[in-house]
Every structure is written in structure tokens, then in C-alpha cells.
GUMIMI-644322 format. One record per residue (C-alpha): residue in one letter; chain; x, y, z. Coordinates in steps of 0.001 Angstrom, whole numbers, plus 500000, padded with zeros to 6 digits. Layout:
> resn/chain/px/py/pz
> A/A/X/Y/Z;
...
END
This chain:
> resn/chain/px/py/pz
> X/A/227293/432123/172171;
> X/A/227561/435650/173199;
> X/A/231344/437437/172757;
> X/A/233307/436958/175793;
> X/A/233707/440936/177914;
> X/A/237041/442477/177306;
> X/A/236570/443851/180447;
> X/A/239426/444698/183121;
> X/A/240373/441953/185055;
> X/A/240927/442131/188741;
> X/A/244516/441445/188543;
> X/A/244877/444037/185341;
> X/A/244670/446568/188233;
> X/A/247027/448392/189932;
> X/A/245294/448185/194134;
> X/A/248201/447868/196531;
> X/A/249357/450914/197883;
> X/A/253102/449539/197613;
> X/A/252710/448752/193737;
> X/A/251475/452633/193419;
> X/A/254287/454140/195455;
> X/A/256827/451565/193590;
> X/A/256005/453226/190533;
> X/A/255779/456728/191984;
> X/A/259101/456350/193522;
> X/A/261062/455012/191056;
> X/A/260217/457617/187904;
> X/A/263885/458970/188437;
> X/A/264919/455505/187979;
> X/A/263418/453107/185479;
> X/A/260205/454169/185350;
> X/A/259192/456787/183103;
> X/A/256922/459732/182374;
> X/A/255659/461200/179193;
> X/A/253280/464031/179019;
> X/A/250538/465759/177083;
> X/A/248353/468462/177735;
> X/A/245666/466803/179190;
> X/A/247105/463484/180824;
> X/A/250082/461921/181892;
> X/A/251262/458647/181848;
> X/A/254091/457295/184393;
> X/A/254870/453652/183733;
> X/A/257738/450583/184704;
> X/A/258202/447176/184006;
> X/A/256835/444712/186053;
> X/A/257425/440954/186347;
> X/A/253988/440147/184789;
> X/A/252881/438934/181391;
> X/A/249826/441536/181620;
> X/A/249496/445062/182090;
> X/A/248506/446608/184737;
> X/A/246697/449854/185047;
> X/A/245590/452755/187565;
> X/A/243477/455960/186640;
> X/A/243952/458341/188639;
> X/A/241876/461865/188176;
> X/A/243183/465658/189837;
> X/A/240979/467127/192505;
> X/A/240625/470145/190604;
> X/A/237771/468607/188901;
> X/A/235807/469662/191812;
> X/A/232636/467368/191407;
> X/A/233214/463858/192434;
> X/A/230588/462754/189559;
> X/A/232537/464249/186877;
> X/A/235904/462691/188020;
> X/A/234180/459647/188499;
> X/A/232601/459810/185053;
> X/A/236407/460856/183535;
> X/A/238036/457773/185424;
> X/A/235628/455586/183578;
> X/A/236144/457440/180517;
> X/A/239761/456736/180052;
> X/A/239339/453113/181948;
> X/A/237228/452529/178768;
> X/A/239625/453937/176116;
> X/A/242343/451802/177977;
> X/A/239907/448798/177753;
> X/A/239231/449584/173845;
> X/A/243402/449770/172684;
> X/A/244738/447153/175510;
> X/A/245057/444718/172630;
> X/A/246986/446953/170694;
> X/A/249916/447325/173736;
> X/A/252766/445679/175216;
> X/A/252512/443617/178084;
> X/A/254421/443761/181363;
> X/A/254038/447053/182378;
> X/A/252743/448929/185438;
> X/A/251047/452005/183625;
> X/A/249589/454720/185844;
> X/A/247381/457309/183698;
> X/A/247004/461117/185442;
> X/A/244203/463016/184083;
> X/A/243733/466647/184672;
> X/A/240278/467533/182594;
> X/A/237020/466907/181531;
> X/A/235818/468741/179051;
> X/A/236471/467157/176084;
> X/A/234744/464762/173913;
> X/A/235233/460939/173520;
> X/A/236950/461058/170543;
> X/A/239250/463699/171480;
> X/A/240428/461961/174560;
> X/A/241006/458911/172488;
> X/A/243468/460106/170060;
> X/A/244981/461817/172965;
> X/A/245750/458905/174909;
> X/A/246583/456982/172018;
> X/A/249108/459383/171351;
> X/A/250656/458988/174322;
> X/A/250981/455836/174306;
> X/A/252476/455647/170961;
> X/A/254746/458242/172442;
> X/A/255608/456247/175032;
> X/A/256390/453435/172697;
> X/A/254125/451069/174575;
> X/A/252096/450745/171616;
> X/A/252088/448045/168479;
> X/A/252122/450174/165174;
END
């Protein structure tokens, strides 16, 4: 038997524009923000027993191959640690470069989420 794919699900991701702005909206509220150099990650309860993510990449990455090839990047290191989180959240990640290697984004975004205490130690 092969290993089942830890891939994203469809309903592990955040699509409706009224889920996005919910989140967007309500980061003076209950949802919340923490930062880091590179990325930032805004992200609220929801009523789920899953997370549920968005990637979202700044147009100052002017080629729309590179921000395509940093969305799937992260949505990778997000697939990798999704184990190692807490469920029933709505996380939206905000990335602002590309020019850093794998590894280096990793421990990042790790650290963020750690930060963010959305993370099992």
C-alpha cells in the first residue's frame, strides 16, 4: 500500500471571499496578528475541527512565477508542520519575499507560529 498524501484538502482552504474579509475585518477584535520580517500571519477561531489556511503573496514580487513559486513554497511548509498545530483556526499567511532558501523560510514560519502559540511544543 502506498502512504496516504498529506496533501491540503479542499475544505482546509480558506476560498470564500466572506471567510477572507471575516478574518481581515475582525483583527481589532478577536483575531490576531503576529509578525516577522518576512511574513505575517493574521488568524481567528473558527467553528471547525480543522484548520483552515490562505497564502497570500505581495505584488511587489513583480513576476507572477516567482509569487506563484513562493505561494507553493510556504503552502508546502504549512503542509509539512500542520500535524504539529492546533485545530480550529482560520490562519491567513502574508508573505512579502522570495529570496530565501527552504530552510530559512521554514524556521521562519515555524517561528511564527510558535509565536503565535498555535503550535504543539
Amino acid at each position: 500500500m502506498y502512504p496516504r498524501k498529506r496533501s491540503l484538502t479542499k475544505k482546509e482552504i480558506l476560498r470564500k471571499r466572506y471567510e477572507i474579509r471575516n478574518v481581515f475585518n475582525n483583527t481589532k477584535k478577536n483575531a490576531k496578528k503576529e509578525n516577522t520580517v518576512n511574513y505575517t500571519l493574521i488568524y481567528k477561531e473558527n467553528e471547525f475541527t480543522w484548520n483552515r489556511v490562505l497564502v497570500i503573496v505581495d505584488k511587489k514580487i513583480k513576476s507572477a512565477v516567482l509569487r506563484n513559486k513562493e505561494k507553493r513554497v510556504v503552502k508546502e511548509i504549512y503542509r509539512q508542520i500542520k500535524e504539529k498545530l492546533k485545530v480550529g483556526f482560520d490562519i491567513i499567511i502574508l508573505t512579502r519575499t522570495s529570496k530565501k532558501k527552504f530552510t530559512e523560510r521554514l524556521n521562519e514560519i515555524v517561528g511564527l507560529f510558535v509565536k503565535a502559540d498555535l503550535m504543539y511544543t
